[in-house]
BADOMI-806934 format. One record per residue (C-alpha): x, y, z. Coordinates in steps of 0.02 Angstrom, whole numbers, plus 50000, padded with zeros to 5 digits. Layout:
// residues N
XYZ...
This chain:
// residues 528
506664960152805506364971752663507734963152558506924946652565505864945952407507294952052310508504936652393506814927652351506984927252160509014928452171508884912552262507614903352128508804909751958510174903252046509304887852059508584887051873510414888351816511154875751926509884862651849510094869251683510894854251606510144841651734508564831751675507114831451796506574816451904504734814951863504294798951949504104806552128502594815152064501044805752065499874817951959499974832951878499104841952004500304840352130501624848052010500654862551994500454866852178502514867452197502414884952098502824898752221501254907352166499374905252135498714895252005496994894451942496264877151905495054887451783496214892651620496124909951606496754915451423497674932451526498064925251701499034911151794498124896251768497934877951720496534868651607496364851751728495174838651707494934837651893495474819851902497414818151879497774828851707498374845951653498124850951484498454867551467499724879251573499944899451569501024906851666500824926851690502114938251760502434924551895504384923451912505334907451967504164895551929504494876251976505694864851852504354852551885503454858251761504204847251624503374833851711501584839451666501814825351507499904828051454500164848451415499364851251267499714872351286501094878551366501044899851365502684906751465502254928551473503314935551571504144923851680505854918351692505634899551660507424890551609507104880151472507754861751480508214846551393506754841451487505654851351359505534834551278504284828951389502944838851319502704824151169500854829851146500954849451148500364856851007500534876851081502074886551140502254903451179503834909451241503754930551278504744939551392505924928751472507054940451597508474937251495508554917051571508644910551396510394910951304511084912351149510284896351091508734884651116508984866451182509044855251020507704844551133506294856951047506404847450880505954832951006504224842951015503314831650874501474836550905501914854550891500814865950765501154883050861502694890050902502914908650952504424916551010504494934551050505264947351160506774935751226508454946651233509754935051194509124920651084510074921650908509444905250817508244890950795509184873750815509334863150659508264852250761506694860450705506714849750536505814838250664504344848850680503404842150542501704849050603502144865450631500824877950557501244894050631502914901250678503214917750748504844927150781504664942550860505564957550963507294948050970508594960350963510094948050929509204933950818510194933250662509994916350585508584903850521509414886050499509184885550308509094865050277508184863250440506534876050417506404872050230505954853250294504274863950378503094858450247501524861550323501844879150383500504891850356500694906750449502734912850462503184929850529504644937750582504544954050651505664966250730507114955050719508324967650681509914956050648508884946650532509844947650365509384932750242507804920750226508114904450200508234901050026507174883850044505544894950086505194888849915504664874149991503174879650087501844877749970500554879050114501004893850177499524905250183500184922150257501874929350284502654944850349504434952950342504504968450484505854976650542507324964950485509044968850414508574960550232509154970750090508424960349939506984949949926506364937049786504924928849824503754918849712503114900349688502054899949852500654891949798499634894749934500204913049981498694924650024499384939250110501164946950144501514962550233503434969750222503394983850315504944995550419506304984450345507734997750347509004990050222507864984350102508144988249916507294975849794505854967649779505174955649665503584943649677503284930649562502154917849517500804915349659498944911149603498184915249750499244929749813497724942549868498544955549988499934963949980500684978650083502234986150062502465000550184503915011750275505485002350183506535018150176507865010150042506955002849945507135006649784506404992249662504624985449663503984971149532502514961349535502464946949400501344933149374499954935749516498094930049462497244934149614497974950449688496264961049761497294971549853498974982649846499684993449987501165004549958501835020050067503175027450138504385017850042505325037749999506785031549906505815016649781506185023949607505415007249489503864999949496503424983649375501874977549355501814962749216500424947449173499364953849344497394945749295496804949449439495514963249542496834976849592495874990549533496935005249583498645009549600499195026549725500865032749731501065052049801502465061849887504045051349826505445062349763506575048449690504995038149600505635040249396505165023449298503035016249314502674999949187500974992149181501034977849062499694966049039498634970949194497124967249148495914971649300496844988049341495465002649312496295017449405498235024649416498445040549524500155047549542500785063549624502145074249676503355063149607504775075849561505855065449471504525055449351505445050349197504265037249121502625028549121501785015149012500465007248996500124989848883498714978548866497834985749033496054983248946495204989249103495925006349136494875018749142495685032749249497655039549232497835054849364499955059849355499885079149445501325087649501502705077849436504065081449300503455069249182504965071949070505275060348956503935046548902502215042248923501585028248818500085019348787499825001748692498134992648696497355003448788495635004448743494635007948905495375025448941493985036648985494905051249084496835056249096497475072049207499075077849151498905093649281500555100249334501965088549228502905102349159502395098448999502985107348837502315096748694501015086348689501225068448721500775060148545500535043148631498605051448699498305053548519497915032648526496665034948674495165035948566493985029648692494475048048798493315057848847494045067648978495735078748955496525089449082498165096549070498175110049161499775120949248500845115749111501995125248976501145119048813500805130848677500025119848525498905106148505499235092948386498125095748207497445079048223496835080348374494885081048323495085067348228496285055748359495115059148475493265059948434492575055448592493365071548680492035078848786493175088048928494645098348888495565107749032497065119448941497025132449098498685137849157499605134648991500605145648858499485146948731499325163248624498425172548486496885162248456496635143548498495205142548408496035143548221496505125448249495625112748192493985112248297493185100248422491625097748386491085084048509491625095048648490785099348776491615108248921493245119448867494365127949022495705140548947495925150749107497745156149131498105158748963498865172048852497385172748695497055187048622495485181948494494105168248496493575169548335493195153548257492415148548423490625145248302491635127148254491375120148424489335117248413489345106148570490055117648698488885117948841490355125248950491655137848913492925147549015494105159748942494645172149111496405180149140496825179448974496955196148853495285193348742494845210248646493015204048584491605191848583491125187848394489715187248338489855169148299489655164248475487685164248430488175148648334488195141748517486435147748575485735130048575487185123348677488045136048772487795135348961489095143549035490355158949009491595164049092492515178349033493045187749181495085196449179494955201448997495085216448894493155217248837492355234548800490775227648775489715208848745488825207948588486845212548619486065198148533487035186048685485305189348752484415179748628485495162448683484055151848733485145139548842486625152148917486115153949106487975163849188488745174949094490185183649191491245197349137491845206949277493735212949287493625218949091493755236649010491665239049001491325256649041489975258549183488805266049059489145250848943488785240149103487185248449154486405245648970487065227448951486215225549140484635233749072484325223348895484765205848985483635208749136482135200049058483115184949000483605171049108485435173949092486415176749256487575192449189488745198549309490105211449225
């Protein structure tokens, strides 16, 4: 007795596949609520969108039928000819010829089948004419769509997901799916090629590539496109979208070969997801007017080549740790405002063209040795930091390249001597030269704007005397991991300095207890 319900359902999959081929005798049912009652479980006459149940009009007609994690349900239902829905979750319902009956559904959901479908589909679905929503997903052996779809002419959403062994699309057949809208196929890992007449779906709205064996993808025309997602698609290398006006989302994410990205011709793009793509080494963006404001790349050890040509809407780039960084450009990106590149081995080219908006650039960390001359065109730049790099001269035009300069960050560089003997800044405002190897700061009285200045662990003897030349201006000092033997005494007459620190420098203690003594009545913070 304790074997029964297992003979139970061996009994009813025998039966499904004896009537597999056989078409169903609907007239010995007079409604369609008999038909339901034949199920060997309970069915609700209330539709419940996550239970067994049935949307009936309480007169003769079911509209709507979902079946959950009920086995061996009856063949009779391809009699229910007024099903509108039809949602199969977890059942093991053989599916017919008969399917043709269902002339007015417009639903289908298909998930979890206990292996009872086969290596193909009946070609009876294309038969489904009223169909707008198909879904397919979690079904073990299906490996293609009949050519029969073509038929499906209202079909606005298809989705192909979790089928291990699905490997091909009918390529004539889908492209003839004009009115499509929503088309994903996810986790189909046998999946190797779209079909190439995708071009035809002008009214499709979103799409998503997850988990397939693709290895290159060109996409573009799609008039209608919104969003795509291409995520976890493990063979794919190249990527190119072209030419969609109303293309708004993207995301790119977890394609471990990929190694080409380029965007061309999108109007409309708002916004851009890329990550985890570890082995992409190109990314081209060309002729993008649209409201992508920032682009974030970090942590990519192959990334070498970055081109930004004609974006017009773009206001902030942030790259990182990208250890093998050859180049990066920029032309005609009016908007940008922000270019962050830290810790990567920018080693050959950065350019600018047309670049006009540029109000701050970080340079920190690119194992720099000269300066790039291309910055020397940024004359909207106000803020400069390169710091943690190996330069050891500025360019002699740089006051005059750039005379909006307010910010200048040199710390952790190879500079020497004195700094200051160069032509001076005098727009700026805030000078970091921390890290350094200067030995003198004479001719610092050229820079009247300073309001900031700090000059630790380098090897600075002396403060001239010129640095009262700064007394209007100067804020802030920083001096600390010098050689000083002393601070000039009339410091204590600079009316806007409020932190002076000195410590870590050669000052005797008797030195340090007088300089203590004559700044006590000012306001200046001295710590030595």
């Amino acid at each position: 007795m304790k074997m029964f319900p297992s003979l139970f359902i061996i009994y009813f999959f025998a039966i499904n596949i004896q009537v597999s081929n056989a078409e169903i005798d609907c007239t010995i049912y007079t409604n369609d609520l008999k038909i339901i009652n034949l199920n060997p479980f309970y069915v609700r006459l209330l539709l419940d969108p996550s239970s067994t149940s049935v949307k009936y009009d309480g007169v003769s007609k079911v509209t709507a039928f979902n079946i959950f994690n009920n086995v061996n349900p009856s063949l009779s239902i391809y009699c229910l000819k007024n099903l509108e829905s039809l949602q199969l979750v977890n059942t093991n319902l053989t599916i017919l010829s008969d399917i043709k009956n269902f002339q007015k559904l417009t639903t289908l959901v298909i998930q979890s089948d206990y292996s009872i479908i086969g290596q193909h589909l009946p070609s009876e679905l294309g038969q489904l004419i009223s169909l707008s929503y198909l879904k397919l997903s979690y079904i073990k052996n299906l490996e293609d769509l009949p050519n029969e779809i073509e038929y499906l002419i209202q079909l606005e959403t298809l989705i192909l997901q979790s089928i291990p062994n699905f490997n091909k699309i009918p390529d004539e057949s889908i492209g003839k799916l004009i009115n499509l809208r929503i088309l994903s196929l996810i986790d189909l890992p046998n999946l190797s090629t779209i079909p190439s007449t995708i071009k035809n779906f002008q009214s499709l709205v979103q799409f998503e590539i997850s988990n397939t064996s693709i290895k290159n993808l060109e996409l573009g025309n799609l008039d209608a496109l919104s969003t795509l997602r291409i995520r976890s698609n493990s063979v794919l290398q190249t990527i190119e979208i072209a030419n969609m006006s109303l293309l708004s989302s993207v995301e790119i994410q977890n394609n471990e070969e990929l190694l080409t990205l380029k965007f061309q011709n999108l109007s409309s793009l708002f916004s851009l997801t890329m990550s985890s793509n570890s082995k992409l080494t190109s990314l081209d963006m060309e002729n993008i007017s649209s409201y992508v404001q920032t682009i974030s790349l970090s942590d990519n050890k192959q990334f070498k080549i970055a081109t930004f040509k004609n974006v017009s809407q773009l206001n902030s780039v942030y790259f990182s740790f990208l250890t093998n960084l050859e180049s990066v450009s920029f032309e005609n990106t009016l908007s940008l405002s922000t270019v962050t590149i830290t810790a990567s081995a920018l080693s050959k080219n950065l350019s600018f063209f047309n670049v006009p908006s540029i109000k701050t650039l970080d340079l920190s960390g690119c194992q720099l040795t000269i300066f790039p001359e291309s910055i020397l065109t940024l004359k909207s730049l106000v803020k400069l930091v390169m710091k943690a790099n190996q330069l050891s001269t500025l360019p002699l035009t740089l006051s005059t390249d750039l005379p909006n300069l307010q910010v200048l960050d040199l710390s952790r560089n190879n500079f020497q001597g004195n700094i200051f003997q160069q032509p001076s800044l005098i727009y700026l405002r805030e000078l970091y030269l921390s890290n350094n190897s200067l030995v003198s700061i004479d001719g610092i009285g050229e820079y009247p704007s300073l309001k900031s200045l700090d000059l630790s662990y380098n090897k600075i003897l002396s403060i001239p005397l010129e640095i009262m030349e700064l007394s209007s201006t100067l804020g802030s000092l920083n001096i600390n991991y010098n050689q000083l033997r002393s601070i000039p005494y009339s410091m204590t007459n600079m009316r806007q300095l409020t932190s002076l620190l000195a410590t870590f420098n050669n000052i005797s203690y008797d030195e340090r207890q007088y300089l203590y003594q004559i700044f006590h009545p000012t306001s200046i913070q001295l710590i030595i």
